[in-house]
MIMI-828549 format. One record per residue (C-alpha): residue in one letter; z, y negated, x negated. Coordinates in steps of 0.2 Angstrom, whole numbers, plus 5000, padded with zeros to 4 digits. Layout:
BEGIN
aZYX
...
END
This chain:
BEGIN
x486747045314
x486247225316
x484947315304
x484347475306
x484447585291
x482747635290
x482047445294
x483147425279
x482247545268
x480547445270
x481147315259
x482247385250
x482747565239
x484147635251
x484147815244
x483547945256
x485548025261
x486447855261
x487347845277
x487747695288
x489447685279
x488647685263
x487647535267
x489047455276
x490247465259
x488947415250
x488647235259
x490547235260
x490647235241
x489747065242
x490546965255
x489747015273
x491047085283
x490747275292
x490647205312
x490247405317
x489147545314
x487947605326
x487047765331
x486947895326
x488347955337
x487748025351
x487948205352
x487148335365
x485848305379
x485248115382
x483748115390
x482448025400
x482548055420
x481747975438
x482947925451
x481948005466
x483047965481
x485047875483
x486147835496
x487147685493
x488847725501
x490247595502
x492047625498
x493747585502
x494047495488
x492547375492
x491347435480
x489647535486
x489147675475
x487547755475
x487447925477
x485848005469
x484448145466
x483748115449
x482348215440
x482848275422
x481448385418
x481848555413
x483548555415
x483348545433
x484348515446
x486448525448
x488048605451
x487748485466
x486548505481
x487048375495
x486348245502
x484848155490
x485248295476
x484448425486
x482848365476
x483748335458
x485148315449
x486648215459
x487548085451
x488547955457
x488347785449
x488947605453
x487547505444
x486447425458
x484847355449
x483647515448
x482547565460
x481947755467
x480447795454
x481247725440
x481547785423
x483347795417
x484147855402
x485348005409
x486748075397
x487248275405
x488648365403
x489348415388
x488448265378
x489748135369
x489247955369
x489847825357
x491647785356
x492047965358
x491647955377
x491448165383
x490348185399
x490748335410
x490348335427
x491648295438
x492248255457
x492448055462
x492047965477
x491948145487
x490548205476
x490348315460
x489248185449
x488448305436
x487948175421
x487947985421
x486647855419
x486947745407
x486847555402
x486447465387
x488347465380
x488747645385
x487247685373
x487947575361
x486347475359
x486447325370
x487647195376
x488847235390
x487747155407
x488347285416
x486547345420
x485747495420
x484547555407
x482747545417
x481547595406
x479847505414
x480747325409
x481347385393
x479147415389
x479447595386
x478447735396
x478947925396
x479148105406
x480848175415
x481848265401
x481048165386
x482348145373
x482947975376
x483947995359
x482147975349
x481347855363
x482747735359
x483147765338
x484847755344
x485047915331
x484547815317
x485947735309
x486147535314
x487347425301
x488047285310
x488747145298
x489746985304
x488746835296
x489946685289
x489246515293
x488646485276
x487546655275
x486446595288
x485146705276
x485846845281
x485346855299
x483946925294
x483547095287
x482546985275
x484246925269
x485147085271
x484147175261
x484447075248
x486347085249
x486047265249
x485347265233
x486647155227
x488147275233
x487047425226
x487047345210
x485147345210
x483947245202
x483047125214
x481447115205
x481247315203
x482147375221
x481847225232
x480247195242
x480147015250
x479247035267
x478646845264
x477846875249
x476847015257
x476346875269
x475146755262
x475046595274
x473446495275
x473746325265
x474846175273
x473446095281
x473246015301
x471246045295
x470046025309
x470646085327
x472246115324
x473446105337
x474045885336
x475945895332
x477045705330
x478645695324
x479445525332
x480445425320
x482345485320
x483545415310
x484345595317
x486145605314
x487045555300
x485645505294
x484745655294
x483145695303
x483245805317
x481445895314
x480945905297
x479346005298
x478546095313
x477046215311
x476046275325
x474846405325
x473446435341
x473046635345
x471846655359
x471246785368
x472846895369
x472847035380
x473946975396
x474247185399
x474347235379
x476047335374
x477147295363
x477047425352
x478347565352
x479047525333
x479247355335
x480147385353
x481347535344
x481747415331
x482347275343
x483147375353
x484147435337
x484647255334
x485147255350
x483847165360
x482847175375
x480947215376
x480247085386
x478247065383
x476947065367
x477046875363
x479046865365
x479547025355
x478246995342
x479046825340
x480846915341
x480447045329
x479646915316
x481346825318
x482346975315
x481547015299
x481346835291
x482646745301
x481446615306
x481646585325
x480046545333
x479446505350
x477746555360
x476846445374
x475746465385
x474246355378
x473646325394
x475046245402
x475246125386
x474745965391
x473845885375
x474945825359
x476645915355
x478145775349
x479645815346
x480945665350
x482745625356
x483145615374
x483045475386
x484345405398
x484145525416
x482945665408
x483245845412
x482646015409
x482346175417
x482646315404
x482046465401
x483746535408
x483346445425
x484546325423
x484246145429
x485146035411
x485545865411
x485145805392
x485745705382
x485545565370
x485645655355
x484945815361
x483145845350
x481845885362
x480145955361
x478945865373
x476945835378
x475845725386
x475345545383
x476945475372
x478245635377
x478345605393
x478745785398
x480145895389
x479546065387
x480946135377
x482746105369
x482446105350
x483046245341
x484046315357
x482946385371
x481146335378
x480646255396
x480146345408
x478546255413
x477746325397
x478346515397
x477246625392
x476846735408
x475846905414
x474346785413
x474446715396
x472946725386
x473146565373
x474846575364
x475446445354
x476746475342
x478046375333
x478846395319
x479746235313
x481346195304
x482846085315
x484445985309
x485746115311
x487145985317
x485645945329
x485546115335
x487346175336
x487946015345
x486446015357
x487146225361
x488946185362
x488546015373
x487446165384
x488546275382
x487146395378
x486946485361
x485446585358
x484746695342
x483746545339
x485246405338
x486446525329
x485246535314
x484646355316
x486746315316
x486746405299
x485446365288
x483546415290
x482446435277
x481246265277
x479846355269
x479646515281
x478746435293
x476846455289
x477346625283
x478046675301
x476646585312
x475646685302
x476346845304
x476446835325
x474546775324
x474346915313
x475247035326
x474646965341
x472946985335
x473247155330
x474047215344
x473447095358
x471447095352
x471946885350
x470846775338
x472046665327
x471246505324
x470846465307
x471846275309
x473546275306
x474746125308
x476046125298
x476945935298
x478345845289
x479345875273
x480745965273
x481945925261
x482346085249
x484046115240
x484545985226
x484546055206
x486546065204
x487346045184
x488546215179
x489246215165
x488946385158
x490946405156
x491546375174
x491346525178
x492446625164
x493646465169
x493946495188
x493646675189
x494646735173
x493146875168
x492246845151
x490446805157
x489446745143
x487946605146
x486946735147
x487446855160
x487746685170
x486046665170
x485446835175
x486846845190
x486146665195
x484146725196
x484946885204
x485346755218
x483746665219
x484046525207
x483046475194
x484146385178
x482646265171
x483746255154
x485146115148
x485445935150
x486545845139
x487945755144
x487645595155
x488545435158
x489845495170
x491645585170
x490645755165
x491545855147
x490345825133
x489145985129
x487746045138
x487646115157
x486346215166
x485046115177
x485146265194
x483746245207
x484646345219
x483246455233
x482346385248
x483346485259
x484946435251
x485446265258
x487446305255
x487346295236
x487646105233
x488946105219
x489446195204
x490846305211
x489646355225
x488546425211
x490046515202
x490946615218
x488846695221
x489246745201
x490846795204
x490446905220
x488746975212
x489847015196
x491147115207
x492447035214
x493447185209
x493147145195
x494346985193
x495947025187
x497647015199
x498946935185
x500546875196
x501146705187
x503046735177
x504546655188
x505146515178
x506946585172
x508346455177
x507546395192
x507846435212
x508146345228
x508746145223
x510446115231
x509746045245
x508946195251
x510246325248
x511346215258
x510346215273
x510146375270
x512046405271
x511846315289
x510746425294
x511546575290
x513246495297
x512446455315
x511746645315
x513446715308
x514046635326
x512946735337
x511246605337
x509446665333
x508346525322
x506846495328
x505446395322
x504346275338
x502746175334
x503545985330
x502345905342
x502645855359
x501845755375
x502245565378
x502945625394
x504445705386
x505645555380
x505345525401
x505945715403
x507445685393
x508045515400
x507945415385
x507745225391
x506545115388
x507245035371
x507845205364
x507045215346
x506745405349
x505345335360
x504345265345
x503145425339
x501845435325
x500245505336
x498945605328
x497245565327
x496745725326
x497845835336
x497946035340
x498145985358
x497645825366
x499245855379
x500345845363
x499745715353
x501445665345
x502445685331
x504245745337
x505745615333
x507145745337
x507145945336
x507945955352
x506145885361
x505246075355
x506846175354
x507146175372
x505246235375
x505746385367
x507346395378
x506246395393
x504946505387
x506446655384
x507046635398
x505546625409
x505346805402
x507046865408
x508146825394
x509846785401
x510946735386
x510046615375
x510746525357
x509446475349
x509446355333
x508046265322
x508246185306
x506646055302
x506145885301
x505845745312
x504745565312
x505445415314
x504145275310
x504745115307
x504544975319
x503244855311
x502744945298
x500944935290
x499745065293
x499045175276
x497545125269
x496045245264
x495645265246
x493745295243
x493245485236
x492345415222
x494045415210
x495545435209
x496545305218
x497545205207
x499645165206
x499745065219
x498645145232
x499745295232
x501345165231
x500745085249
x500145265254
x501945325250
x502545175260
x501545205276
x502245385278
x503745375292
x505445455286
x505645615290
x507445675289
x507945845292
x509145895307
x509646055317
x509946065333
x510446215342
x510346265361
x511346385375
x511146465391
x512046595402
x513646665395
x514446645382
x515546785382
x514746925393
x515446995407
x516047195405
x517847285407
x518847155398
x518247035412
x516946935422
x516746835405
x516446635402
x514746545404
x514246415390
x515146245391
x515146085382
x516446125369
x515346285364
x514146165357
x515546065350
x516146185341
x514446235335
x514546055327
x516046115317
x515246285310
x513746175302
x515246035294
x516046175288
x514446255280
x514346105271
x516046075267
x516445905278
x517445905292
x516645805310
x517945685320
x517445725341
x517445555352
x516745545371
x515145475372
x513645435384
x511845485375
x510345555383
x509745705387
x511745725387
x512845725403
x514045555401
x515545645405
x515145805393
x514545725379
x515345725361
x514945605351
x515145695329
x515545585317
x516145575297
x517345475290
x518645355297
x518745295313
x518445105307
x516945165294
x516345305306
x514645395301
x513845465319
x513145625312
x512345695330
x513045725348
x513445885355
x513745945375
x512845985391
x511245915397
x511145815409
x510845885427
x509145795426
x508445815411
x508646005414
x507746005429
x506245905422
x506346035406
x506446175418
x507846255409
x509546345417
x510746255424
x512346185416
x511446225396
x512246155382
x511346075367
x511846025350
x510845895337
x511545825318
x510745715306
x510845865293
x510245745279
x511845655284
x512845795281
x512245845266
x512645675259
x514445685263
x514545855256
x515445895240
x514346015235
x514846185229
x516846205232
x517946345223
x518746445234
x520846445238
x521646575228
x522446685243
x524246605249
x525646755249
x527146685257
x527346695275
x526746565285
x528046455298
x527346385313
x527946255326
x527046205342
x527346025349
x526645945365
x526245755367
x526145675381
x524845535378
x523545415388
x522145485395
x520845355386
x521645445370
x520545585363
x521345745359
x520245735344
x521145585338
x522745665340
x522245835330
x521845725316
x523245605316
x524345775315
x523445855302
x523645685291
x525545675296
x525945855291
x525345815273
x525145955261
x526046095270
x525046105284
x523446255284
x522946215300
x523146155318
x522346195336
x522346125353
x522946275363
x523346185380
x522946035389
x524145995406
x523945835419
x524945825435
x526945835439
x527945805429
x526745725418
x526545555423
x524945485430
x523845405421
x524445515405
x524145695400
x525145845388
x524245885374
x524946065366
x524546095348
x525046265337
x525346195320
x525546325304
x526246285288
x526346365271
x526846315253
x525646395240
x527246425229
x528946475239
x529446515256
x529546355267
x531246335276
x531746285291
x532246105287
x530446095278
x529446165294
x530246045303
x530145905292
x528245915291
x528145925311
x529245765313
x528145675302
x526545715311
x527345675329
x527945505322
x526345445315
x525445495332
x526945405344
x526445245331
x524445265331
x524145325348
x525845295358
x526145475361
x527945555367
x528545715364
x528345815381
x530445915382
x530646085387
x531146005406
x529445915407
x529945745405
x529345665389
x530545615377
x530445535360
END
């Protein structure tokens, strides 16, 4: 909404010097938000000038410039003096909808336009173009059509070299605020003059002068000749009628050539609109000021009775844009003829135009009525096509205006078109004012923390509009026992419907600077619960090893368990949907993290990333076949134990994983070497970071488990081979699952029921006090089978070796002569300490022998000799 200041000071005390900031912080201070400030800004020549001849010259980039001569009064003609300039001042200008004889606003050298924009004249498209002629946004005073500034469509008449700075009022000051839905008031300088005397800290009834009380409507009456209005029955939607009151007012006789006159056209074009004709602006600028949108219609082309209905199957509707609209059911329409039969308008949105109001319009009848606003906005978004009128409508409007605003435009019209109002006025339907709402006179000091006694409650609340009619004592209900006030909030306040409504228009007319910032006291003892510190710990493990953690969106298309080749009975396939979701593409809840992490793979490396770990740590859903659906308590109380017990019930598990993804190399490529890309094993291994940042070791088995390849997928399990826990699988991806995902070839994944792991965990572990003596090592290679996994075979050593054994690695793998077939050499590096003496060679020895002979019995392994052959 934009207000000019000194269409502000009319209805209210803005002191003589205060600046457009000062107004601006002034309706800050009370909740309407600064948009921009205009005018003001314009410095050096801006003045009026007639394009006398062009030449439209097309260029090589494709556009066609018009090179012209324009007349700007005194300041003559130009360093130019080619072509059409001979005669004036050339400039060149791209705009193509003025005509030669025109008016235009032209800016000359040296002036600055808003934004900070200096104009100097300078050489383009092969001529020197000594100013600029301007449009409506370059002036700061319009939208951006990309049109020209043409005065004779704009209403306004003047002389080459006129100060178009004055003929515009763009050097007043123009406060533009941004209007929250529930303000719908304030698109209005009705309503913001009111805020303004709110932020000012001024007293409404000693600085604020209501234009609608200077405006005294004849009474509510049809009365004899006045225009016949019907309101079809409507059940309207959700139960609420979608025209609650229509008033009509007849003027006659209106000067088809009468002008606008040039305070009224200034001020819209301040607010940023276009000058169109007497019966339009007059209607605009009654608008602007109460923020009751009206329309005008041409008498003549009514055709008897006015209703206002719903639509009908098939009907449609030529707007005022040109535009042929197809309507429908619930659109509210304004119609004539016998029974409706033709649609003249859309409700609260735009007007047909069969019954525009033209050159030749001498009978104007004007609406002013008061729509549904979930009527209104749903009819403009179904359009697509907002409009001043529906953007109010959408927010509220003030059901009592109307009589007060038809008379105003009668007035208007009458005064400056010579029309003769008729005495009748129609004015039907009941609109339904704000219901009486029950404070109690404490809320506020509760919710706000700032001492306001009952009696500065009620002053703040009158400041608002609201009349307090006294106490009620306590009912029947849940309410605390003692007295509340009885609020009748305003007419033109339809948003204050409960209690805390009423104590934030306290709070903010009170100051919200002046409610205390006290920051709560940390509990002492308490921090992160064991759970959360040790997914912390896996978090900071996985990025201590080179990853970056990430955070996706957990929901995902039906389409991608397809993507990832899970079959048909996988239970990853069975997703919670939303009912209401962000995106109707992803309308599913995710039941593994690897189904969003790898959209964050692809969308780094679609953006030229080469090397890729990344890592997320968050839950999954994973519904339960079968299970019932959640119920839905009622709002009326609270629901009871076992309402929340089933609603606890219905919820799906949601267990917390990570799952970690890499692409490219994993070692980069440099002097040392051409480096190693990602394999299989580095997500394995990945596997063993998270178990050892929460203290449990993983045994590793070959397994087949999409989006895995079969033969580069590891299985990760706890416990015992007989009692085996699977705690996630780690790999490559299958060939064709990366091609559906779009992601590089060859990458590798990882995914581990971190609840799982953190079950097995041992919690908090003291650390080893550091070993001194030296440490002995022996290597050994077994020959075993090759269904026998290497895995299996570590762990057998490490539970032969017994105490003495630190560690053990798999440092080399052989098949092929002399190994036999069938059979392959597994080399392992074993290293032995004793935490209180030096280990000899007998003992070394010892703990190795007893590690080789519980693999040869487990796993039939043979000791490969120095010659090759295996021996035992």
């Amino acid at each position: 909404m934009r207000v000019p200041v000194e269409w502000l000071r009319e209805h209210v005390d803005v002191p003589a010097d205060a600046s457009g900031e000062d107004v601006a912080a002034a309706l800050v201070r009370v909740g309407l938000e600064e948009e921009a400030l205009h005018g003001g800004d314009v410095a050096g020549p801006l003045v009026v000038g007639r394009v006398l001849a062009f030449v439209e010259e097309p260029q090589k980039n494709g556009r066609t410039i018009r090179w012209c001569s324009v007349d700007v009064g005194k300041d003559g003609p130009g360093a130019a003096a080619d072509g059409p300039a001979e005669r004036g001042r050339g400039i060149v200008c791209g705009a193509r909808n003025f005509s030669e004889g025109d008016l235009v606003v032209v800016v000359l050298p040296g002036a600055v336009l808003p934004g900070g924009f200096a104009i100097a004249s300078r050489r383009t498209y092969g001529h020197v173009s000594d100013g600029m002629i301007c449009s409506a946004a370059e002036l700061g005073v319009g939208g951006d059509d990309g049109g020209i500034v043409v005065l004779s469509e704009w209403g306004l008449d003047a002389s080459p070299g006129d100060d178009a700075v004055a003929l515009l009022g763009i050097g007043e000051p123009t406060v533009e605020v941004n209007v929250t839905p529930d303000r719908g008031y304030a698109l209005s300088v009705r309503g913001v003059a009111r805020e303004y005397a709110h932020g000012a800290r001024l007293a409404v009834a000693d600085h604020y002068r209501d234009p609608v009380t200077a405006t005294e409507p004849p009474a509510s009456d049809a009365g004899p000749g006045g225009h016949p209005v019907s309101l079809a029955e409507d059940d309207g939607i959700e139960g609420v009628p979608g025209c609650d009151r229509f008033v009509a007012r007849v003027v006659r006789g209106v000067d088809p050539q009468a002008q606008t006159p040039w305070w009224v056209r200034r001020r819209l074009v301040a607010a940023g609109m276009r000058p169109i004709s007497l019966a339009v602006d007059v209607t605009n600028y009654v608008m602007l000021l109460l923020g009751q949108p009206l329309h005008a219609y041409d008498l003549a082309a009514l055709d008897g009775e006015i209703t206002v209905r719903r639509a009908a199957a098939g009907e449609r509707l030529t707007t005022l844009d040109g535009v042929d609209r197809a309507l429908h059911a619930q659109d509210l329409l304004i119609t004539d003829g016998d029974a409706g039969r033709r649609v003249i308008g859309l409700a609260g949105v735009m007007g047909g135009r069969s019954t525009e109001v033209g050159p030749d319009t001498r009978d104007v009848l004007v609406e002013a009525a008061h729509f549904d606003p979930v009527s209104v906005a749903r009819t403009a978004r179904r359009h697509k096509l907002p409009s001043e009128a529906s953007r109010r409508f959408e927010r509220g409007v003030d059901p009592l205006l109307g009589p007060a605003a038809a008379d105003l435009v009668a007035r208007l019209l009458a005064e400056h078109g010579g029309g003769r109002p008729d005495e009748a006025v129609t004015d039907v339907g009941r609109p339904a004012l704000p219901v009486p709402v029950e404070l109690d006179p404490e809320l506020p000091t509760r919710l706000t923390g700032v001492a306001l006694p009952q009696a500065r409650v009620v002053e703040l609340l009158c400041e608002v509009g609201c009349t307090p009619d006294g106490s009620v004592g306590p009912g029947d209900d849940t309410r605390a026992a003692g007295a509340v006030l009885l609020v009748r909030p305003p007419s033109w306040r339809p948003d204050l419907v409960q209690a805390a409504d009423l104590v934030e228009e306290v709070a903010r007319l009170a100051g919200y600077d002046e409610i205390p910032s006290v920051l709560p006291a940390a509990p002492p003892g308490r921090g992160l619960d064991p759970a959360r510190r040790q997914r912390a710990t896996v978090g900071r493990a996985l990025a201590e090893a080179g990853l970056v953690e990430v955070l996706s969106y957990p929901f995902v298309a039906p389409g991608r368990h397809d993507e990832m080749g899970l079959d048909a009975d996988d239970p990853r396939r069975l997703a919670a949907r939303l009912a209401n979701p962000l995106s109707d593409e992803q309308p599913e809840l995710r039941t593994s993290v690897l189904a969003t992490l790898v959209d964050v793979l692809r969308r780094n490396v679609s953006r030229g990333a080469t090397d890729v770990g990344l890592f997320e740590v968050g839950r999954v859903t994973r519904p339960v076949p079968g299970a019932a659906p959640a119920g839905r308590p009622g709002v009326a109380r609270r629901p009871g134990d076992d309402e929340l017990a089933a609603l606890d019930a219905a919820v799906p598990p949601q267990p917390w994983r990570v799952a970690a993804v890499l692409s490219g190399p994993r070692d980069p490529r440099g002097w040392w070497g051409a480096g190693r890309a990602v394999e299989a094993t580095d997500a394995v291994e990945l596997g063993r970071v998270v178990a050892a940042a929460c203290g449990v070791e993983l045994g590793v088995a070959a397994d087949d488990h999409a989006p895995w390849h079969p033969g580069r997928c590891a299985v990760l399990t706890l416990g015992a081979a007989g009692d085996a826990v699977v705690a996630g699988h780690a790999g490559e991806l299958h060939p064709r699952a990366v091609e559906a995902l779009g992601l590089p070839p060859r990458t590798c994944a990882l995914e581990l029921e971190l609840d799982v792991l953190l079950a097995a965990s041992p919690g908090p572990v003291r650390a080893r006090p550091v070993v001194t003596f030296p440490v002995a090592t022996q290597d050994v290679a077994l020959v075993v089978p090759d269904a026998v996994p290497a895995g299996e075979v570590l762990a057998t050593l490490r539970e032969g070796a017994g105490d003495l054994l630190e560690g053990v690695r798999l440092f080399d793998v052989w098949t092929g002569d002399p190994v036999p077939a069938g059979h392959r050499s597994l080399a392992f590096a074993l290293r032995l300490r004793a935490p209180d003496r030096t280990l000899t060679s007998a003992e070394a020895t010892a703990a190795r022998d007893a590690a080789v002979a519980l693999a040869g019995r487990r796993h039939d392994a043979a000791v490969r000799g120095e010659d090759g052959d295996p021996r035992g």
